[in-house]
N, C-alpha and C positions, 0 to 999 in steps of 0.2 A: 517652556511656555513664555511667550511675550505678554508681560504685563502692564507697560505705556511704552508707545512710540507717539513721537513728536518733530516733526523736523522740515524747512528746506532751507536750500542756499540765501531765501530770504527772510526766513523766521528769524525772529528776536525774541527770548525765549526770558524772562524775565523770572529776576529771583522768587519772588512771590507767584510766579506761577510754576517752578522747580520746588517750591515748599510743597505745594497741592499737590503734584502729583505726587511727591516723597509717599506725604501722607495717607491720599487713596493706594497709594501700594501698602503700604504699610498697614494697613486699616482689613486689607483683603487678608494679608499672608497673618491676620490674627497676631493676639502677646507672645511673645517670646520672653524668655527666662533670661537668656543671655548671649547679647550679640559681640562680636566682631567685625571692627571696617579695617580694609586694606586698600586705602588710598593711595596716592602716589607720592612723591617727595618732596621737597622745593623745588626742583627741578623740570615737574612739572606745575608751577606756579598757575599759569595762563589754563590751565582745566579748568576751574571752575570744583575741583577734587574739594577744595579745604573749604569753601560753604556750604559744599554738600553734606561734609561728616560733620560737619558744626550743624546741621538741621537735622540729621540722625541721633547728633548726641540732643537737643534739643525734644527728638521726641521719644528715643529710647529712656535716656535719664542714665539712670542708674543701672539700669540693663543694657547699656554698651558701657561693658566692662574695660573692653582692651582697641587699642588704634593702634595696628602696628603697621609704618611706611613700607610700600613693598620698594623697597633701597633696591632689589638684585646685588647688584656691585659697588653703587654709589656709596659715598661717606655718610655718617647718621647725620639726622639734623639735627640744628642745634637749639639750646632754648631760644633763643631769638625768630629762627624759622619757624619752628613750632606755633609761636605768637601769633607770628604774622600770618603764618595760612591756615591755621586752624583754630581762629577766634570764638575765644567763649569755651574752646572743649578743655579742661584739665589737663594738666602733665601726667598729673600719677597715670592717667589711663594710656600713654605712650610704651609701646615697647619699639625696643631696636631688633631687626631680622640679620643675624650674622651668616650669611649666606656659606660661611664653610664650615660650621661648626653645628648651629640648632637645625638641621633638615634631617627627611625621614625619605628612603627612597621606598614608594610608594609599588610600584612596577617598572618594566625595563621593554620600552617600544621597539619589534625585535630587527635586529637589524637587517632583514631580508622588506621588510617594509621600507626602514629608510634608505633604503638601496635602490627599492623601486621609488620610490619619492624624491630623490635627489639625480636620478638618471645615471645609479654607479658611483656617482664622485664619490659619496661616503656609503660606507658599508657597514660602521658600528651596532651594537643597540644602544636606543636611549634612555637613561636612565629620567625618569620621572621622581623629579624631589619634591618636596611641600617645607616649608618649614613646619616642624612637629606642632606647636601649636593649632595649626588648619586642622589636626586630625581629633584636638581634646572633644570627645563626646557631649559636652558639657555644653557648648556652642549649637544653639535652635538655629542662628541665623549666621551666616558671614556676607557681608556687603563689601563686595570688589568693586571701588570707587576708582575711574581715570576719565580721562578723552582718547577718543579714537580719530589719530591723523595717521601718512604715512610713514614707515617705517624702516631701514635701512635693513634691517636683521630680520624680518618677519612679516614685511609687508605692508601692514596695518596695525597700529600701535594697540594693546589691551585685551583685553578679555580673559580669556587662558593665559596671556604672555604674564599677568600680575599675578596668577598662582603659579608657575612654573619657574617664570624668570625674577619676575618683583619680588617672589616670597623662597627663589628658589636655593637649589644648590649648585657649588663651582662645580663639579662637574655636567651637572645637565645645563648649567647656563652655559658654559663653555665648549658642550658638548652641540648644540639648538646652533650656538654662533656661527660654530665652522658648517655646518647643515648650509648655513644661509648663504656664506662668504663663498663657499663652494661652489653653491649652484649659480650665483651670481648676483650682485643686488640690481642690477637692472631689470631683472626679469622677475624681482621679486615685489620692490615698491611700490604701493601703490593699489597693492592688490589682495584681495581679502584670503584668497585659501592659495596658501602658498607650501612648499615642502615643508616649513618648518613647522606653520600654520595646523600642519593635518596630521604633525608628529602630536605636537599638542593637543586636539581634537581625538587623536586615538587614546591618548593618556585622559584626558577629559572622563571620554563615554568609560573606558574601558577600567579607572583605577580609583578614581574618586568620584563613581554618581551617589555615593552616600550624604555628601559632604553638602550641609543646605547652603549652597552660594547662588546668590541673586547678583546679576551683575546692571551695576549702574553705569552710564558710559553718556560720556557729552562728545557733541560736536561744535569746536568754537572754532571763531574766525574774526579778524579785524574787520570793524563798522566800516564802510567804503569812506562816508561821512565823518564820523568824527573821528576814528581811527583808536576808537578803545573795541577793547575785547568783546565780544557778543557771543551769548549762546545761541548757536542755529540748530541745536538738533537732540531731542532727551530720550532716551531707549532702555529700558528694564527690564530683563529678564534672567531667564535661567539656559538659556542653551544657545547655538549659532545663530537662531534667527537675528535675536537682537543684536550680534555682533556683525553681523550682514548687513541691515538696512543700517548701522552706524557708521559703517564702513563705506558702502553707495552713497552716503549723504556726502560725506567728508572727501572720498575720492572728487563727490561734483562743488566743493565749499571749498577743499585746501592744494586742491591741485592747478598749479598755474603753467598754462603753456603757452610757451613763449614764443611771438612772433617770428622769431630770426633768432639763431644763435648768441649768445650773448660773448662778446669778445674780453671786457674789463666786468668783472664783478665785484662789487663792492659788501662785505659780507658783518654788520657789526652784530658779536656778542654781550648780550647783557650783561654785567659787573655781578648781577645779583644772583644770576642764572649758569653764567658759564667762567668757572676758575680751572676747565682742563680741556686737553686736547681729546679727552675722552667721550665729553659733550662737546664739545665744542666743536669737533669735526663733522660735526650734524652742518656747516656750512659747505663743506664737502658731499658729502653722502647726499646732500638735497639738490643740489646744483649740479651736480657733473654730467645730467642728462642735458642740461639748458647749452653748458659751455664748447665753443669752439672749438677744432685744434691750435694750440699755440696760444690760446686766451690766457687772461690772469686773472686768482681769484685773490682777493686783499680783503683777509681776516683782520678786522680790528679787534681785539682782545686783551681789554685793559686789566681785566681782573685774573689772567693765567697766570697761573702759580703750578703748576705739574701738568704730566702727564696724564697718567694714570688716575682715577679716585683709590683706588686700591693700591698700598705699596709695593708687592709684587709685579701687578702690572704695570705699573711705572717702570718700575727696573727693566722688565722686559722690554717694552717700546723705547726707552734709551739705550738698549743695548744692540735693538735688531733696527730699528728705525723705521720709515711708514715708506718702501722702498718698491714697492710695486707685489702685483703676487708672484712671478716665478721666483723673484729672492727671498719671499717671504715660506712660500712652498719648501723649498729649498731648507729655510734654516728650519722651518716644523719639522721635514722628515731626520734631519743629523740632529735636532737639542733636545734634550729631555725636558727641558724646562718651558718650551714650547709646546712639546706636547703634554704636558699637563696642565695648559694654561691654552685650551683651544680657543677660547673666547678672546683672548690676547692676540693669535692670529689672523684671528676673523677683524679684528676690528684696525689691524694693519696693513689688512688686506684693501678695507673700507678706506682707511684715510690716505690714500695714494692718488695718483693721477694718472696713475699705470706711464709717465712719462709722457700724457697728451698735451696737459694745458699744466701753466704753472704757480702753485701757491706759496702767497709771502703772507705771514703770520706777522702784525704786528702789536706783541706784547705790551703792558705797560714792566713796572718795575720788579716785577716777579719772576719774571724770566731774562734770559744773556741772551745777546744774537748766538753766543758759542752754543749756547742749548736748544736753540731753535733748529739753527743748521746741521745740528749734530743727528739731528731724524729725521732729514731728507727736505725738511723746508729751505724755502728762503725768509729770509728777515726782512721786516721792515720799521722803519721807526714810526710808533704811534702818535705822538705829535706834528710829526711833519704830513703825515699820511691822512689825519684829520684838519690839517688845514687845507690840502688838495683835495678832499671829498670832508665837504661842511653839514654834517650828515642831519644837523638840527636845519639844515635846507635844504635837504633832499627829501622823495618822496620814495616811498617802494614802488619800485618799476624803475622805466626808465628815465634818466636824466641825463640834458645833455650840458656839458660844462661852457662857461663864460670863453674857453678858450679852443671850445667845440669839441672836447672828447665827449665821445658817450657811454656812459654806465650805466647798467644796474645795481640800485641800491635795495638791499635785503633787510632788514629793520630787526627780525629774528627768523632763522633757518629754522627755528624746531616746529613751527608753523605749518611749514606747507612744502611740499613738494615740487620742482618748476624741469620743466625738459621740454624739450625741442620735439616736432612730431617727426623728424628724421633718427633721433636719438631713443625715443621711445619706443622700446619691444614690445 
């Protein structure tokens, strides 16, 4: 059931009118005894996630008991994150999701479906996890708090992917990954019912319709004008609809196609936002429909300090490197440690350039050029690399330089989507 929709590419959707509607949904689905929000992490800061659960706990109270970050794979946050995105709500009511340890697998999506949903490439079943919490009886309500932009792994970020993937477990999160990296990410971004999409959707209807989850979902995008954050789009419900018109909004809000190929891309991550190549590579995964053959993408990345968020996965991507898919193929079917770590493939698979166009990663002090080029980048120096693109003077879009080169400058990848209509499936 769709309970408020609200949206277009030119709605500006103001906190105090994101309170109101909270409340007439909230006022409809009657008291509850004892809620849960499963918001997203620092990571996704720019939601709009952490004043919404702060206007939950504001009208729950005392009856939103627990706020657990759907982390999936990422690092817990810390009190200082906590602070800062989710103002006003308490610690005590915090828990952390240990994606390999507290989940409960729920049912197993059989693998003659995702066989037909992936066109052959995979043949497993999928295992559908929850962290056990989602299943305590004792929960009237669970409120699935995110934004929905595009997605390298799934299409269209949220809904299902924050109980499955945000709240899940390593094997069905790393099981969904290779689902996706398989079929392709070209053919899957962007787009709302995708193979991985309709594994989760089968697990949805078919294992958890007991489970009282309302899903809140925004569509944000930078003001043309002033170039802060804007809500353009608010959607409440319980089932695909709302995940659907969230998804059309955002495809016509965050999808940017680009006139001509783009030959230099200029790509800076947040300090606040991106410490690994695990996010971080969302300036890959967003861009490689927009970029040329033989282009360069020049990752500014002052705050990388690893790999992986996860210590395993780190070890694995410094050991296989981000090397294109036949070698990555290759080392999955001979290492065991790849194949228990399918999401580790998937997303090596992701941060490559299959050898078309070329990426230089320029670290601040947390990473060596010897660590950079050791998994298949080039390096670059971040000082030198911010005085030739002066990015507090550039605009997103393009720019052309005092000495006539021309770029695109990217301000944040995790935003939006950008490809080429020759590049685009």
């Amino acid at each position: 059931m769709l309970h408020f929709a609200r949206g277009s590419r030119t709605d500006c959707i103001s906190p105090e009118e994101i309170r109101s509607a909270l409340v007439s949904v909230f006022e409809k689905l009657g008291p509850r005894r004892r809620v849960l929000a499963l918001p997203p992490d620092f990571t996704r800061l720019n939601s709009f996630a952490g004043p919404i659960t702060s206007m939950v706990n504001d009208y729950y109270g005392d009856a939103l008991t627990d706020v657990m970050p759907a982390l999936g794979t990422h690092s817990p946050m810390t009190d200082s994150q906590i602070g800062t995105m989710f103002e006003g709500v308490p610690k005590s009511k915090f828990r952390v999701h240990d994606w390999r340890n507290d989940v409960v697998t729920v049912g197993e999506v059989p693998a003659s479906y995702v066989s037909e949903l992936s066109e052959g490439k995979v043949d497993y079943p999928w295992p559908a996890q929850v962290n056990k919490m989602l299943l305590d009886p004792s929960f009237d309500l669970i409120l699935s708090i995110g934004q929905v932009v595009p997605h390298e792994v799934i299409g269209m970020a949220n809904y299902t992917k924050n109980i499955f993937v945000g709240a899940g477990g390593a094997d069905g999160i790393n099981k969904s990954h290779f689902i996706g990296a398989s079929y392709g990410m070209e053919r899957i971004m962007g787009r709302a019912r995708t193979p991985v999409r309709e594994v989760l959707e089968y697990a949805r209807v078919n294992f958890i319709p007991q489970l009282p989850i309302i899903y809140i979902l925004t569509v944000r995008a930078k003001d043309e004008r002033t170039g802060a954050m804007v809500t353009r789009g608010l959607f409440i419900g319980d089932d695909f609809e709302c995940f659907e018109l969230a998804s059309a909004l955002s495809l016509e809000t965050n999808f940017i196609m680009v006139d001509k190929q783009i030959r230099k891309c200029v790509v800076y991550l947040d300090p606040e936002e991106f410490k690994s190549t695990w996010l971080g590579n969302k300036a890959i995964y967003r861009t490689r429909m927009a970029l040329a053959d033989g282009a360069e993408l020049l990752i500014l990345a002052p705050a990388l300090k690893e790999f992986g968020e996860d210590p395993a996965i780190d070890r694995l991507i410094r050991k296989y490197g981000y090397k294109g898919t036949p070698h990555t193929l290759e080392a999955t079917a001979a290492n065991k440690d790849l194949q228990e770590n399918l999401g580790a493939s998937a997303h090596l698979i992701h941060g490559s350039s299959e050898g078309r166009f070329k990426i230089t990663y320029c670290p601040g002090n947390g990473m060596t050029k010897e660590e950079i080029e050791s998994v298949g980048f080039a390096y670059g120096n971040l000082e030198e690399a911010l005085e030739r693109y002066p990015i507090v003077k550039m605009e997103d879009g393009w720019n052309m330089l005092l000495d006539g080169e021309e770029v695109y400058y990217i301000s944040n990848p995790a935003l939006g989507l950008w490809a080429h209509p020759d590049r685009f499936i």
